[in-house]
VMD Tcl script that draws the C-alpha trace (Angstrom):
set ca {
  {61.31 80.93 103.32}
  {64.53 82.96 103.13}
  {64.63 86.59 103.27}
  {66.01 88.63 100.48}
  {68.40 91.29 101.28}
  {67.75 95.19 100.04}
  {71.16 95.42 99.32}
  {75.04 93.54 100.45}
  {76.38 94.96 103.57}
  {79.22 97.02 102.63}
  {82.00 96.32 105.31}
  {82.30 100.24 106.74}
  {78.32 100.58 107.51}
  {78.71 98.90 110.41}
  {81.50 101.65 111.62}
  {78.57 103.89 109.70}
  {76.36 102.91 112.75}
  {78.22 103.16 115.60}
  {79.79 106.58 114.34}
  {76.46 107.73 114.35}
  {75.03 106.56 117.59}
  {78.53 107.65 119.38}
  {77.56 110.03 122.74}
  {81.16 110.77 123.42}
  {81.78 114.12 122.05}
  {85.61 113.07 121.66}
  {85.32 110.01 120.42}
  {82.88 110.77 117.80}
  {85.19 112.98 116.37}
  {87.82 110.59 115.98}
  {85.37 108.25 114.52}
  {83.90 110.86 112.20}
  {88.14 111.18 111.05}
  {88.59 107.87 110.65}
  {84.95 107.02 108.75}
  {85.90 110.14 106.52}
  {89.23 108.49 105.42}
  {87.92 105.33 105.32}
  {84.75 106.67 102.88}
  {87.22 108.76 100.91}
  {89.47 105.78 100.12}
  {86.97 103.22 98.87}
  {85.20 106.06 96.95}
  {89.12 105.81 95.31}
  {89.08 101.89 94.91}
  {85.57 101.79 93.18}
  {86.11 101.42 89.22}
  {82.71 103.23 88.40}
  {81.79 99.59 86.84}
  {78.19 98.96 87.13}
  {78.54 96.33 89.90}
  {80.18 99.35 92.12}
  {76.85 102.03 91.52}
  {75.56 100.68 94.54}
  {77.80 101.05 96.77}
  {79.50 104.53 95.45}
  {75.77 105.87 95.64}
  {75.62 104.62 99.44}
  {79.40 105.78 100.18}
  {78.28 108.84 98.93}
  {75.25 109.62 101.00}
  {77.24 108.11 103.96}
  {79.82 110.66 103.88}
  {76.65 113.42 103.32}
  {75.55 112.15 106.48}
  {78.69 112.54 108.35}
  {78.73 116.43 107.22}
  {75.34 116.95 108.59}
  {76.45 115.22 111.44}
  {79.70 117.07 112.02}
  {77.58 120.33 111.22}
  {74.89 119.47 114.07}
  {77.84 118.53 116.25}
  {79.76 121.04 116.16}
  {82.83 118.93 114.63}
  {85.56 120.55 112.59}
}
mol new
graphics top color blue
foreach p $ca { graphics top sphere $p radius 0.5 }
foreach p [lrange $ca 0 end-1] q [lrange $ca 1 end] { graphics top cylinder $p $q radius 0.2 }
display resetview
């Protein structure tokens, strides 16, 4: 039997995850930067159409998760 999905995988969670599990204090900065920009563009390319809720929804609690992240951090 094939397993149904929760949801598509959007192509930045995977740069979600290893943001997230980063131990470099350096490099998670960078890839907090780059995420950020990354999150902040798609956010841009999303129409608002019904087929994008999903994914503005999760780019939206992604980039919540980043601040929280950057908070506990110590990231500027």
């Amino acid at each position: 039997m094939k397993r149904k999905r929760l949801h598509k995988r959007f192509f930045w969670e995977q740069q979600l995850t290893a943001t997230i599990s980063e131990t470099d204090q350096v490099r998670l900065g960078v890839r907090v930067q780059i995420l950020e920009a990354i999150l902040l563009v798609r956010l841009l390319d999303l129409t608002g159409a019904p087929q994008d809720q999903e994914e503005s929804k999760a780019v939206g609690e992604a980039l919540g998760n980043l601040a929280v992240l950057k908070q506990k951090r110590g990231i500027a």
